[in-house]
C-alpha positions in Angstrom: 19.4 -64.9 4.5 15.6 -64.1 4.6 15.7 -62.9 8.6 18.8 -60.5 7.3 16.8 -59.5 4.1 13.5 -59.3 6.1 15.0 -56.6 9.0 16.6 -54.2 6.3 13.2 -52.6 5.6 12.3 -52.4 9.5 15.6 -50.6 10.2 15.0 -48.1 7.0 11.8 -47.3 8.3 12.9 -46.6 11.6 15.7 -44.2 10.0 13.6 -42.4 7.8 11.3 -42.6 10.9 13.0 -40.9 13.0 14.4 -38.1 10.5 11.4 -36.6 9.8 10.7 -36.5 13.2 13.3 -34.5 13.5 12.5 -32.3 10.4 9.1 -32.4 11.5 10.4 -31.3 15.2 12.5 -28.7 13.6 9.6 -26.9 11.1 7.8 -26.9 14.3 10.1 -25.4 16.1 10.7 -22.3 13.7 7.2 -21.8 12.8 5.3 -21.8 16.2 6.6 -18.5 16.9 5.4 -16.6 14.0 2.3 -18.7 14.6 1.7 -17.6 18.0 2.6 -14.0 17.2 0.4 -13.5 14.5 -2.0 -15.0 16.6 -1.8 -12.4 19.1 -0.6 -9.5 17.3 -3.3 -10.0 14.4 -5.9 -12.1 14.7 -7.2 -11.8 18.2 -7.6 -7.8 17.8 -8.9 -8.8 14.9 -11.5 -10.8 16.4 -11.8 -8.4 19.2 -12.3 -5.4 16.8 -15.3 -7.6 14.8 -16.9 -7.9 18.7 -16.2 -4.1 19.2 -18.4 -3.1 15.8 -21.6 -4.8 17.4 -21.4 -2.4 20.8 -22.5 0.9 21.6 -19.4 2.1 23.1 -18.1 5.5 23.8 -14.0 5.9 23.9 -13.6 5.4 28.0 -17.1 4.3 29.0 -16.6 1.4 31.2 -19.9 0.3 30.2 -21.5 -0.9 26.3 -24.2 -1.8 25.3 -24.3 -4.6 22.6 -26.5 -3.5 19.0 -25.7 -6.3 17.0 -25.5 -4.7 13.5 -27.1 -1.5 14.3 -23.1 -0.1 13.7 -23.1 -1.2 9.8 -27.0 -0.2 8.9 -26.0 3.3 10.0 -22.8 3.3 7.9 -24.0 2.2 5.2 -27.3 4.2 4.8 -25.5 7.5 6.6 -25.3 9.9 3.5 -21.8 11.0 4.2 -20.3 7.4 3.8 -21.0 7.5 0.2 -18.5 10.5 0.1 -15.9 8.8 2.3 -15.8 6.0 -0.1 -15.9 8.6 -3.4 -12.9 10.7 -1.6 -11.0 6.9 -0.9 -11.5 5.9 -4.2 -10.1 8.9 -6.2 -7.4 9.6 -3.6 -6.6 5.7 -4.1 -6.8 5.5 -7.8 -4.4 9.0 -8.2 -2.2 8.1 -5.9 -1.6 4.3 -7.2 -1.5 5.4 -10.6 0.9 8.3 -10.5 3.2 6.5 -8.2 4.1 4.0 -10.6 3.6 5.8 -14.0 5.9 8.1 -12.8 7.9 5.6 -11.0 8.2 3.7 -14.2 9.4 6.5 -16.3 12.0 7.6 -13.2 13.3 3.7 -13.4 13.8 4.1 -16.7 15.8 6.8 -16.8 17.7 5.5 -13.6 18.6 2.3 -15.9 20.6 4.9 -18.1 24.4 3.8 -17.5 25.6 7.5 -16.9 27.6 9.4 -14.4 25.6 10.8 -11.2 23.1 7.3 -11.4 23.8 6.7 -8.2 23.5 9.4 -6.3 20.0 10.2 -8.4 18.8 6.4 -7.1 19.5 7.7 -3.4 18.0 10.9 -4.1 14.5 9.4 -5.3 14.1 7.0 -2.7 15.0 9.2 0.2 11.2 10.8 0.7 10.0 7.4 0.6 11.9 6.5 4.3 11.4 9.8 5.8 8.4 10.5 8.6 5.2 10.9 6.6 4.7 13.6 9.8 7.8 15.6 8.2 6.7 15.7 5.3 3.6 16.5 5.7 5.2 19.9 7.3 7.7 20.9 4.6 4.9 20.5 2.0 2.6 22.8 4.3 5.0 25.7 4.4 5.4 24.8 0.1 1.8 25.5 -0.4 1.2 27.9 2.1 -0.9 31.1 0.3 0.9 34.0 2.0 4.9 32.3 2.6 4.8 29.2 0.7 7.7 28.8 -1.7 5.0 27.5 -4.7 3.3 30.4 -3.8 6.7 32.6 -4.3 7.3 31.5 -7.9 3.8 31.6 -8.8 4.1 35.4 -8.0 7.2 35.6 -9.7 5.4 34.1 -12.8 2.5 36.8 -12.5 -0.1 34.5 -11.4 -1.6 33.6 -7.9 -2.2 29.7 -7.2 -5.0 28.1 -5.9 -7.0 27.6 -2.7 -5.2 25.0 -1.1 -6.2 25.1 2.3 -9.6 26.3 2.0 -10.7 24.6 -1.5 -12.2 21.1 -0.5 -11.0 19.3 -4.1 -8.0 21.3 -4.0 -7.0 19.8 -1.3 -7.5 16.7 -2.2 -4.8 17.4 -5.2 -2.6 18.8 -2.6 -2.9 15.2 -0.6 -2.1 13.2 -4.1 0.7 15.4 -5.1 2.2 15.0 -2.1 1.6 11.2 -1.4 3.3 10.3 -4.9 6.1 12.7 -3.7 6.6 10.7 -1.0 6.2 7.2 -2.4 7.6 6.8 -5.9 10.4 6.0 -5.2 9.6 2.6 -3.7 8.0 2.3 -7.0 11.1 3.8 -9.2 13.6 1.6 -6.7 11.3 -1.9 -7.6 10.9 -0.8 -11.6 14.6 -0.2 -11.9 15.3 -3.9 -10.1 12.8 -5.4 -12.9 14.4 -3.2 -15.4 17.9 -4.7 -14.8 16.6 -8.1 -15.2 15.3 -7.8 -18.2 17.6 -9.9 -20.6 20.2 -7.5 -23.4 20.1 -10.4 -26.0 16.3 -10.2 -25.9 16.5 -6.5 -26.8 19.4 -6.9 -29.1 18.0 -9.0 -31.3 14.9 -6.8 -31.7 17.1 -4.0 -32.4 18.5 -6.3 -35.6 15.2 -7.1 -36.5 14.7 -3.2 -36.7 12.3 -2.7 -33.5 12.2 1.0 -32.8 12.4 1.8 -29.0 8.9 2.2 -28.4 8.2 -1.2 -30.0 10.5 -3.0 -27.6 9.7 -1.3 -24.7 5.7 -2.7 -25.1 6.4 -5.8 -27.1 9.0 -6.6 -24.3 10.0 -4.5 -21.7 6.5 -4.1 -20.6 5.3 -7.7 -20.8 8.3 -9.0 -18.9 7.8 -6.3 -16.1 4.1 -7.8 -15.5 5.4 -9.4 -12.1 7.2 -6.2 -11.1 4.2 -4.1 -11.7 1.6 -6.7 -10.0 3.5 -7.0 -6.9 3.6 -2.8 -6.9 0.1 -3.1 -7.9 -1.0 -5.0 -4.8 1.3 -3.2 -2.4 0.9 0.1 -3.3 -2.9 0.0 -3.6 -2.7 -1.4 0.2 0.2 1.7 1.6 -2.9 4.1 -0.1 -5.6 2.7 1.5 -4.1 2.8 4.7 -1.9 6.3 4.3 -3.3 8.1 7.8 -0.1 10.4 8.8 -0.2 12.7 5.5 -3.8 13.2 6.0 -3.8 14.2 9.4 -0.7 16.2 9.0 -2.2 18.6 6.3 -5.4 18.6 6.1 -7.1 16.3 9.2 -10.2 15.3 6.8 -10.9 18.9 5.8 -11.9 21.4 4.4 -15.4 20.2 4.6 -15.0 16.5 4.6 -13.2 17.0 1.4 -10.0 14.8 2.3 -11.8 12.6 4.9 -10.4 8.8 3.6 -11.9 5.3 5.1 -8.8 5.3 7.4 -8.9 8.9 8.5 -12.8 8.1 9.7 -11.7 5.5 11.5 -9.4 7.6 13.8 -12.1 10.7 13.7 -15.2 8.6 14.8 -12.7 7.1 17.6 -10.6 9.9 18.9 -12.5 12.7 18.1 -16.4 11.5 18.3 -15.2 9.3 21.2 -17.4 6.3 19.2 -15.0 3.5 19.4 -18.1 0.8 18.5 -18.6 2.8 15.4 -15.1 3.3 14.3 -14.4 -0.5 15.2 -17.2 -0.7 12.8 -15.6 1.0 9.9 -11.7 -0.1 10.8 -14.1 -3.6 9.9 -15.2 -2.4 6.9 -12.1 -1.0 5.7 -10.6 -4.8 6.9 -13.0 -6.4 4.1 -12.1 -3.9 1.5 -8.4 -4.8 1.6 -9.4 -8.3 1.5 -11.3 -8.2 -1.4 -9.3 -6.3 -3.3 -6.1 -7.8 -2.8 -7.6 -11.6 -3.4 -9.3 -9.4 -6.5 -5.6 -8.9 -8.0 -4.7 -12.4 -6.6 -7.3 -14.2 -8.7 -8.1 -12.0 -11.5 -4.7 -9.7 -12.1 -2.5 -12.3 -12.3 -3.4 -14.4 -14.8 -1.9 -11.5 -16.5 1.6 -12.1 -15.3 4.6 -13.4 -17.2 7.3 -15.0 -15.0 8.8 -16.2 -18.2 
């Protein structure tokens, strides 16, 4: 009786032994291919672009010549850097903030259970799929001075618009009216999702309780949409800080430096100045801003956040 009662245990081990082996062999198996591709496809040129930053290396020189940190000091105490990061920081901040504002208020008028919904929901997040190169054309012939259709109704209207092309800030307003033109409707799309998730009892029994509209759409709407907007937060603030194809499209850094972003002097300093040590240098740069503003939100926004 005790030999029988004594093996039990040995032979449960050796099941549950050899199941999560198998689990084990199977997670293994799954994830050591995303492993090994991130691994290549991020990390190493990641670590190769942090080795690139401390060399003195022109775009095709077979030969470079290693400065250490020389690369950074120059960035950071070159005078124009201190516009590239104003120019990144309003262009980031408009863009960001008129994408979801607006995408908000098109979500909630896409939540409105009337006929054409459908094809309106289509309609808004169309731009937001098409080539950022495309784009970037049509809106060129729109504000064009002499044949641009803005420029057409502005004549109609009496009036003559501004200096798009040539006016360094106007340009930049061109860039942020475009880029939300382009993008809130990933915004609108995400908003409308939270939007429909948002429980009728909750609202209905405000209504009873004689809640006007406005009052339940910041006592409630708003504070159950937190996770909605953080994730749009995080995601949009990234797609700014990265947006390249507009910018080059419309405007390549111009006039005057006016529309010149982190991202766009990381191509410039590369493919135009032929410094690839220097534009590794602020591609780096660029890498650490991300970082710390996305753990920013991470740690600090969402503390914010109801899931519940």
């Amino acid at each position: 009786m005790s030999n029988t009662a004594s093996t039990k245990p040995v032979k449960m081990r050796r099941r549950f032994g050899r199941k999560h082996a198998r689990e084990y062999l199977t997670f293994v198996a799954f994830v050591l291919p995303n492993i090994a591709l991130i691994a290549v496809f991020i990390y190493r040129p990641l670590i190769s672009n942090i080795y690139y930053s401390m060399l003195d290396w022109r775009l095709g020189s077979a030969t470079a010549k290693i400065v250490g940190l020389a690369n950074y000091v120059n960035w950071f105490t070159d005078p124009g850097s201190l516009e590239v990061i104003r120019i990144t920081v309003i262009f980031t901040i408009a863009t960001v903030g008129g994408s979801m504002v607006i995408g908000l208020a098109l979500a909630l008028a896409l939540n409105q259970r009337i006929p054409g919904t459908a094809f309106a929901r289509s309609a808004v997040f169309a731009p937001y799929v098409l080539s950022g190169v495309g784009v970037g054309m049509v809106w060129l012939f729109i504000f064009d001075p002499t044949y641009g259709a803005l420029s057409g109704i502005l004549r109609l209207l009496g009036t003559s618009g501004p200096d798009w092309y040539l006016d360094r800030n106007w340009a930049l307003v061109m860039l942020i009216i475009v880029y939300v033109w382009k993008n809130l409707g990933y915004a609108a799309v995400i908003y409308l999702a939270g939007l429909q998730s948002v429980p009728n009892d909750l609202l209905e029994a405000a209504q009873i309780d004689g809640a006007g509209g406005s009052k339940r759409f910041f006592k409630i709407v708003l504070p159950l949409l937190s996770p909605t907007t953080f994730f749009l937060l995080v995601t949009i603030v990234l797609n700014s800080l990265q947006s390249f194809d507009l910018i080059r499209i419309m405007t390549k850094g111009g006039p005057l430096d006016g529309t010149k972003t982190l991202i766009y002097q990381v191509y410039e300093e590369a493919f135009v100045n032929g410094r690839a040590g220097y534009s590794s240098t602020v591609a780096i740069i660029l890498f650490v801003v991300l970082l710390l503003l996305t753990v920013g939100q991470m740690r600090y926004l969402e503390r914010r956040v109801h899931y519940s």
